[in-house]
C-alpha positions in Angstrom: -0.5 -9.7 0.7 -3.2 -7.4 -0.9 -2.8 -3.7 -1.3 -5.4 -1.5 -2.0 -5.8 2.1 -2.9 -8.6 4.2 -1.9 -8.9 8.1 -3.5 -10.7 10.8 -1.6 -10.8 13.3 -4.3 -9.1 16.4 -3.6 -7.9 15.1 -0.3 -5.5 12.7 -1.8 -5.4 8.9 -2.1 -4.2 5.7 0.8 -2.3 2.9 -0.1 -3.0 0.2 2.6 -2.8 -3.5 3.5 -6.0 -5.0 2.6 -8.3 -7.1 5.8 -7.0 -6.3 9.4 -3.8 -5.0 9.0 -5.0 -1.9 6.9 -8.3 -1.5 9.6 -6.7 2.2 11.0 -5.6 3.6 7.4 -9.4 3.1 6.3 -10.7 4.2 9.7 -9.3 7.8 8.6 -11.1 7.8 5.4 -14.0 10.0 4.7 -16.9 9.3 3.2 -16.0 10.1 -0.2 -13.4 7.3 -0.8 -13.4 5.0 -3.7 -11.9 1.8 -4.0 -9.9 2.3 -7.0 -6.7 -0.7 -7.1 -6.0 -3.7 -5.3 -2.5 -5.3 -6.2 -0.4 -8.3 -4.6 3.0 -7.8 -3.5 5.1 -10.3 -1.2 7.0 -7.2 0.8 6.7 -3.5 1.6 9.1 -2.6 -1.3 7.3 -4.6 -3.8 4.2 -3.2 -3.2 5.4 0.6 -3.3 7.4 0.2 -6.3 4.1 -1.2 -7.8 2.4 1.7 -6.4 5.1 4.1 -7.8 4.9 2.4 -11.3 0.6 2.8 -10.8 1.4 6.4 -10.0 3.8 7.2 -12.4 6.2 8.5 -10.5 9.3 6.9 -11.1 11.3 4.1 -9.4 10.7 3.3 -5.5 13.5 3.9 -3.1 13.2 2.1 0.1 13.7 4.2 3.4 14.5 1.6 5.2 16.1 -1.5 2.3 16.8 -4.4 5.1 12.9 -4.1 6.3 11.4 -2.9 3.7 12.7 -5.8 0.8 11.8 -8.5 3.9 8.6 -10.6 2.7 5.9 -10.4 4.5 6.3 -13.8 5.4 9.6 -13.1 6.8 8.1 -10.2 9.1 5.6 -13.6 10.1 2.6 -11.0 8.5 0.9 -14.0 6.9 
């Protein structure tokens, strides 16, 4: 599924699910946010540990490892 990650400036960035899914995270953006990454990633945990690696802040750990390293597909998301 399609990430993307939106920076409001000094009010921080959102990582979200691209189309539907990510509809309320972008809802709570202000005016100010840019588009600034889109990345594909088949689970939750693939997708933050790309995030991390974008970021720069080290290796991922999952909260919660059963859900989180579930595809998408699994969690019937696509």
């Amino acid at each position: 599924m399609l990430h993307e990650l939106w920076d409001e400036g000094e009010e921080g960035k959102t990582f979200c699910l691209a189309g539907p899914r990510g509809d309320g995270a972008r809802a709570l953006l202000s005016e100010r946010a840019r588009l600034v990454w889109t990345v594909e990633a088949a689970s939750y945990f693939d997708a933050m540990t790309l995030y991390y690696q974008r970021m720069g802040w080290g290796t991922y750990t999952a909260e919660h490892p059963e859900w989180d390293r579930q595809t998408y597909a699994e969690h019937g998301w696509e």
